[in-house]
N, C-alpha and C positions, 0 to 999 in steps of 0.2 A: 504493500500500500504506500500511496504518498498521498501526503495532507495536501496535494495543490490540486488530485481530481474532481472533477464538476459532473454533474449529471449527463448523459449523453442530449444532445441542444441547446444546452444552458453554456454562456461563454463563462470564460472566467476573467477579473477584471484585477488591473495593477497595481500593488500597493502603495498609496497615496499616503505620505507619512505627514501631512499636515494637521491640523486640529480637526475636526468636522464642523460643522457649521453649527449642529444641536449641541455642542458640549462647550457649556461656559466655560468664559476664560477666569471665572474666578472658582475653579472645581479646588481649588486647594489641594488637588492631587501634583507631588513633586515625583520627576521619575526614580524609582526605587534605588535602594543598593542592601547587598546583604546585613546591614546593619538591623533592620527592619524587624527582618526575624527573628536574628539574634538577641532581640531584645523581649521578642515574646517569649522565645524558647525560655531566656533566664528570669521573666516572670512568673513562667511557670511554674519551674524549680525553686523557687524563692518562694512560692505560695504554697506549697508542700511542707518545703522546708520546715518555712514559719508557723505552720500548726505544730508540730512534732516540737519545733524551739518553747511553744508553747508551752505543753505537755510536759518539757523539764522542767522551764519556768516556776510550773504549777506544784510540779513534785519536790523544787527545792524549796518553795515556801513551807511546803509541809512538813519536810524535814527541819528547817529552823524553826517550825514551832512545836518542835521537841517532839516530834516521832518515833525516834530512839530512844527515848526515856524507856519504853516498854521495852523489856529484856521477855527472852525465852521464846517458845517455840508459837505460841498463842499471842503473846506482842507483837511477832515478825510478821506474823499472818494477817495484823490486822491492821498492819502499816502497808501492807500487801496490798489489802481490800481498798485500803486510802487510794492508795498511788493508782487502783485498778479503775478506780471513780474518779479521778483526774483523771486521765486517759479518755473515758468516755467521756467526761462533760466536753474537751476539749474536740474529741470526733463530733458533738453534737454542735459544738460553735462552728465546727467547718461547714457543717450540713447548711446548716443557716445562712450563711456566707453564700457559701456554692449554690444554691434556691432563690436567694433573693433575686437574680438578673441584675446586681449590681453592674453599672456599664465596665467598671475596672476590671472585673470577672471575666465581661465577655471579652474585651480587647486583648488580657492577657493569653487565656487560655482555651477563648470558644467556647460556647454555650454547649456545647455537645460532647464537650471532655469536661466543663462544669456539670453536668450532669452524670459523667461515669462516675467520677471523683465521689459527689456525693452518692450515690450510691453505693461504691467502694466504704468510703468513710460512715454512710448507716449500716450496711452491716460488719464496718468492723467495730461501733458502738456496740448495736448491739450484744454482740460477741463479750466487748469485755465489762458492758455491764452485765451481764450472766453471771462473769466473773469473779466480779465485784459484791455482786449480793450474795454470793454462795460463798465464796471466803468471810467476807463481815456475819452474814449469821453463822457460820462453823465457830468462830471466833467469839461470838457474841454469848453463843450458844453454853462455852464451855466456860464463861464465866458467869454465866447464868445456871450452869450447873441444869441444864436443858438439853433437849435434842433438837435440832435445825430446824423440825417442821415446826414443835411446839415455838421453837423463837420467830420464825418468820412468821407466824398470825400475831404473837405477841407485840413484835410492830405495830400491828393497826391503833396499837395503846399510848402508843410514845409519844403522840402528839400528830395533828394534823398534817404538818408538812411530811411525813412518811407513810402514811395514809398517801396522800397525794404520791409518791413516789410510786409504791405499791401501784396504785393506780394507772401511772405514766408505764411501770414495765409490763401489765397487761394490754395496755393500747401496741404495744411496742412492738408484744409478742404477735397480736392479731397483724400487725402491718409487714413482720418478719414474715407470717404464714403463708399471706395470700401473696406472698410477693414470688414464690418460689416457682418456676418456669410451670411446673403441671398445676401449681393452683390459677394463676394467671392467666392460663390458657382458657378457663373454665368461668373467668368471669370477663364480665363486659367492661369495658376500659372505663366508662362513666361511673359504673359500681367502682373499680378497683381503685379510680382516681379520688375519690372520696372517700375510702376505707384509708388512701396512703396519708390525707390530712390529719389523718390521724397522730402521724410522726410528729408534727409541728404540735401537738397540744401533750403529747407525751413530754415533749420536751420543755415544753414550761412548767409543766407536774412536777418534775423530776428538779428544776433548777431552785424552788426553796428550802427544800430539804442539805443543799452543799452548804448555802447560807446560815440554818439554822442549827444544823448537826454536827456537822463539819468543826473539827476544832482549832483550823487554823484560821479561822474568823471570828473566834470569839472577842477580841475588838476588832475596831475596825480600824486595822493598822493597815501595810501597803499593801498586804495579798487582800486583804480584802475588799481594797481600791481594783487591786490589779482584776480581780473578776469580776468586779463590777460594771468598770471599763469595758470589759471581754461581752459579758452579756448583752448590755444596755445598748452597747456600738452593734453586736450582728441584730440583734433582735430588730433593732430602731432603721437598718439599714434591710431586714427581710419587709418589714411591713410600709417602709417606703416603698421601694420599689415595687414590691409585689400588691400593695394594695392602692397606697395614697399617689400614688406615681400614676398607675392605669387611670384611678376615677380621676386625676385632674386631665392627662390628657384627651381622657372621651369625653367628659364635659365641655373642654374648650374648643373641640374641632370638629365633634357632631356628626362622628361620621356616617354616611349611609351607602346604599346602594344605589348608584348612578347608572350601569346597565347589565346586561345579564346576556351572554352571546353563548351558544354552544358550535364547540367546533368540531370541524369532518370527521376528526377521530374520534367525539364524545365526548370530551372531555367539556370543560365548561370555563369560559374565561369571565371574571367579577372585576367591573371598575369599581373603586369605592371613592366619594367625595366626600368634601367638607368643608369648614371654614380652617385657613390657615393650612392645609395639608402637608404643605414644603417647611413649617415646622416642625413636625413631627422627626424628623432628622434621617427617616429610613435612606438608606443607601442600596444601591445594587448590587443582588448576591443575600441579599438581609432576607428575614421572614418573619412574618408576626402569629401570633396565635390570633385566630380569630371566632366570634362567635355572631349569630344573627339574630334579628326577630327581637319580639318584644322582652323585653327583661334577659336580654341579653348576655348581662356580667354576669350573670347566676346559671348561664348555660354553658357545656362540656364546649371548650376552648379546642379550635385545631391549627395546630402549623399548616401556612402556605407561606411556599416563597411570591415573592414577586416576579412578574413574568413580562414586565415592562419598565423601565428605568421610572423610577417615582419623581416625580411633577405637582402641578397641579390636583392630580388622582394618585390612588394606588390602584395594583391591578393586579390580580392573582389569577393564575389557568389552574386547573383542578380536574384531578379524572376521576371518572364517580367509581370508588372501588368499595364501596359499604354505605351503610343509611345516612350516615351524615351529611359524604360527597355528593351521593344522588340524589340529596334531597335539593343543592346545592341550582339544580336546574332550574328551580320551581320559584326560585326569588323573585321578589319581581323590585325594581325601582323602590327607591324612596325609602327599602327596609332597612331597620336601623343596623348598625354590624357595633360592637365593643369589640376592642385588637390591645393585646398588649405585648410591648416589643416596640424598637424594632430588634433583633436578635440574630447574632451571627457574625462569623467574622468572617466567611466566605465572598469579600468584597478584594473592591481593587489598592483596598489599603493595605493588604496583605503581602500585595507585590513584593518581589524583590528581583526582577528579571528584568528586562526591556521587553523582551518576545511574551507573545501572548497565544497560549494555546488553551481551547473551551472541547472537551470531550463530553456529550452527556448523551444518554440513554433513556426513550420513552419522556415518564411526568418528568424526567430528570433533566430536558433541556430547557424547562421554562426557565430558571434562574441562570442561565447561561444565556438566554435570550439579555438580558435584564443587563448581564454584565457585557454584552456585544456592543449593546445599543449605547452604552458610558463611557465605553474603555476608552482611556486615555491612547492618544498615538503618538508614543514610544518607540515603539517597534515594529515588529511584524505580528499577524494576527490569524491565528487558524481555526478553522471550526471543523470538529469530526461530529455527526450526526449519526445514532445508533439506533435502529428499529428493524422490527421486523418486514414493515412496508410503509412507501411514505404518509399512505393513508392513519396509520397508527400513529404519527409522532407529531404531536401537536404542535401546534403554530410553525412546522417546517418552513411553508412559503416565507413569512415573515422573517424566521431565521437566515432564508438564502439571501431575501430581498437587503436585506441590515448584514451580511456578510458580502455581498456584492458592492454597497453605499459602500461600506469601511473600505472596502481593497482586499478585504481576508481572504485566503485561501481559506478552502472550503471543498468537504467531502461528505457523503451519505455512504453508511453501509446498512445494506438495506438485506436482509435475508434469515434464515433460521440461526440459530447459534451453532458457532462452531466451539474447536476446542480453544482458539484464541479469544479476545474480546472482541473479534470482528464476528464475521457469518462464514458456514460449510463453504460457501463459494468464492469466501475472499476472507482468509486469515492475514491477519494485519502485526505489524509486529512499529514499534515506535523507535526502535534501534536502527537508525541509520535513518531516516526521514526526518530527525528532528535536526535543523541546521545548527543551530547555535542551542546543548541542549544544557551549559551551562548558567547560560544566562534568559532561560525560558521557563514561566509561568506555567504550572499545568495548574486547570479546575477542574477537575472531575465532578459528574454526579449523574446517578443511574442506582439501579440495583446495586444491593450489598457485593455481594459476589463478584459481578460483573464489576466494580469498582474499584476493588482488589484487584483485578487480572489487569486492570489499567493500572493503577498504582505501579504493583511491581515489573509492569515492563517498560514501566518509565523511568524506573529504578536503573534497570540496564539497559536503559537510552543514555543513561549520565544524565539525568535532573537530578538536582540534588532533594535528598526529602523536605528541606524547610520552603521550596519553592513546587513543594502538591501539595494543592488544598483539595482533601474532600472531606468535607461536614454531613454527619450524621443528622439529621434532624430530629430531635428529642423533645419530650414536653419537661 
C-alpha cells in the first residue's frame, strides 16, 4: 500500500503547504517539537509518583505520632492496620482526582488513562482496605480479649463515624461485585453506572472515621492540616468539575438540537446550538458526554466525538449500535441536549511531528474528520480510510472532499479483513510508505483490535510511541 492512492476517477491533488483559508490565524497552535510530549509523559509519572509520595507522607506522620510506642506482636499489627488505612484513604484521594475531569488530568494524562488509573487505584483501595479492617479487628480483637467477628459488630458501638465506615465498606463491597467482567456483563450500563456512584458516597462514609479515630489527629497539629488539605482540595475539585462546572456551563449556552441528518450508512449526524458555543472551549479530536430530552442532566450520559471542527455549532455523527444511538434518529430540532466535557486529548495539541497522518476505521473516522478539517499546515497530511465498503463508512464523501481542499494524500481500503489492518485483497503494511516517519503524527481510531494492529506497525515504520495517539473512549 501507499498513503498517496485515490479511488479509481477521483484525481488526487498537491500539497498546498499554506494556511487554509477556514483556519484562523489566531489558532494558537505553534508547530510542534518533541518537547511536547515529553512533558506529558513526565506529568504522568509525577502524578503517580505523587500519590505513592503521598502514602509515605501519611505513614511518617503516623509514625511520629508514636506508632512504635506499641511493642510486641499485636502492637506491630496494629500499626500495620494504620499504615494499611493510609494506603487506602490515599488510593481513594487519587480516585477522586482521576473522576473529577479536572482539565490538568486530562492534559497531563488523557481522560482514558484517567480512567484506567482510577480504576487501577479502586481496586487496589479496595484490596487494602480489606486489609486494613481484618488486621485492626484481629488486633482489636485480642485486646479485647474477643474473637474478630464478635469485635467487628462491636464496632457498630464505638460511635457513629464507624458505623458510617462499616457502612462505606459494604457500599464498596457491592460496587467491587458488580464491577467484575461476568457481573457487568449481566447488567445494563444505566443500572451499573448508578450502582458505581456508589464509590463516591463510600468514600465520604469512610473519610470521618480517619478524623475521628485515627490517632494521629488527635490535635490538630500539621498531619492533621496535611489531610485536611488532601480531602477538602480533591473533594472540592471532584464536585466542581463534575457537578458545579456542567450546570454552569448548560445554563449559560443553552444548548439544543439545531438539526438531525441521517447518513447513507445509518448512522446519524447531530448539530447542536447555543448561545456563546465557541466558549465552550471544545477543540478537534475532543468528545463530550452527552445526554437529551427533557430533564436531561438526570439522564444516562454518552460519549461522542465531534465529527466537524466546533464553530458556531457542535456536531457529532453516531451509529445507532443499541437503544440509546437508535433512539438518537428520532430527535427532532429544538430538543434540549446537557454535555459535559469537553474531554480528551486526542487533539492537534498533542503534536509533536510536522507530518500528519489520520488512520481510522468505520464510527472511528468521524473525529478524524474533525481533526482534517483544523489541522494546522505544517506539513504533509495523509488520510487512510478503513471499511468494509464505502457505503459503511460515514461521512466518507466529506472526508475525500476536506482531504482533496487540504492537498492530503488520501486512501480507502475498502474490503473484508485480512490478517493485516488492511483487507484479504490489499494487506497494507506502514513500513516503508511513511516518508519522514520520524517526524510524523499518527491518530488512530477504529476498533480495539484493529487499533493495535495499527499501533504496532507503526511501531516498525519508526514513529516513535509519544507521537501515536489513540484514545480509548471511557465514561
Amino acid at each position: 500500500m501507499t498513503i498517496t492512492a485515490t479511488p479509481p476517477g477521483r484525481s488526487s491533488t498537491t500539497r498546498d503547504t499554506r494556511r487554509p483559508s477556514h483556519l484562523p490565524a489566531g489558532t494558537g497552535l505553534r508547530a510542534p517539537g518533541p518537547g511536547a510530549s515529553k512533558r506529558q509523559r513526565r506529568r504522568a509519572d509525577a502524578l503517580q509518583a505523587l500519590v505513592w509520595l503521598t502514602a509515605i507522607t501519611g505513614i511518617a506522620f503516623m509514625i511520629q505520632s508514636g506508632a512504635f510506642l506499641n511493642s510486641g506482636m499485636w502492637g506491630w499489627l496494629a500499626m500495620i492496620s494504620r499504615a494499611l488505612g493510609i494506603v487506602a484513604a490515599v488510593m481513594m484521594l487519587a480516585q477522586l482526582l482521576l473522576a473529577s475531569r479536572a482539565p490538568w488530568i486530562d492534559r497531563a494524562i488523557g481522560h482514558d488513562k484517567a480512567i484506567m488509573l482510577h480504576t487501577e487505584y479502586g481496586v487496589t483501595s479496595v484490596v487494602v482496605m480489606l486489609l486494613h479492617i481484618a488486621t485492626v479487628t484481629v488486633a482489636d480483637s485480642h485486646v479485647a480479649g474477643t474473637n474478630p467477628a464478635s469485635q467487628l459488630i462491636a464496632y457498630w458501638s464505638y460511635g457513629w463515624f464507624l458505623a458510617w465506615a462499616l457502612v462505606s465498606l459494604a457500599a464498596t463491597l457491592v460496587v467491587l461485585v458488580t464491577s467484575f467482567a461476568s457481573a457487568r456483563a449481566r447488567i445494563p450500563y444505566h443500572k451499573w453506572h448508578a450502582i458505581h456512584l456508589l464509590s463516591y458516597i463510600s468514600i465520604a462514609l469512610a473519610v470521618p472515621h480517619q478524623f475521628l479515630q485515627g490517632e494521629t489527629f488527635r490535635q490538630m497539629g500539621v498531619a492533621w492540616w496535611f489531610w485536611f488539605v488532601l480531602w477538602a482540595g480533591s473533594g472540592a475539585a471532584f464536585l466542581y468539575w463534575r457537578v458545579v462546572k456542567p450546570i454552569a456551563v448548560n445554563r449559560r449556552h443553552h444548548l439544543s438540537v439545531s438539526s438531525v441528518r441521517r447518513e447513507t450508512d445509518g448512522s446519524v449526524t447531530i448539530t447542536l446550538g447555543g448561545r456563546g458555543v465557541r466558549r465552550i472551549g471544545v477543540r478537534s479530536g475532543q468528545f463530550l458526554n452527552v445526554a437529551f430530552g427533557r430533564w436531561a442532566f438526570m439522564k444516562e450520559m454518552h460519549p461522542y466525538s465531534l465529527s466537524a471542527a466546533p464553530g458556531d455549532t457542535l456536531r457529532i455523527t453516531v451509529k445507532p449500535l443499541g437503544d440509546a444511538s437508535s433512539a438518537l434518529a428520532r430527535l427532532k430540532p429544538g430538543t434540549a441536549a446537557w454535555i459535559e466535557g469537553p474531554l480528551g486529548i486526542f487533539t492537534h495539541e498533542s503534536r509533536t511531528g510536522r507530518d500528519l497522518l489520520l488512520v481510522g476505521a468505520g464510527i472511528g473516522v468521524t473525529p478524524l474528520r474533525a481533526l482534517l478539517e483544523d489541522a494546522p499546515a505544517w506539513g504533509a497530511i495523509s488520510v487512510v480510510v478503513r471499511g468494509r465498503s464505502r457505503a459503511e463508512v460515514p461521512l466518507i464523501d466529506e472526508i475525500q472532499h476536506l482531504a482533496s481542499a487540504r492537498g492530503a494524500r488520501y486512501a480507502e481500503l475498502l474490503g473484508r479483513r485480512g490478517t493485516t489492518w488492511g483487507t484479504t485483497e490489499r494487506p497494507v503494511s506502514l513500513v516503508g510508505t511513511v516518508a519522514r516517519p520520524k517526524d510524523t503524527d499518527l491518530y488512530i481510531c477504529g476498533p480495539v483490535e484493529w487499533g493495535l494492529q495499527v499501533e504496532a506497525d507503526a511501531r516498525a515504520a519508526g514513529i516513535p510511541d509519544h507521537a501515536i495517539h489513540r484514545e480509548e473512549f471511557a465514561w
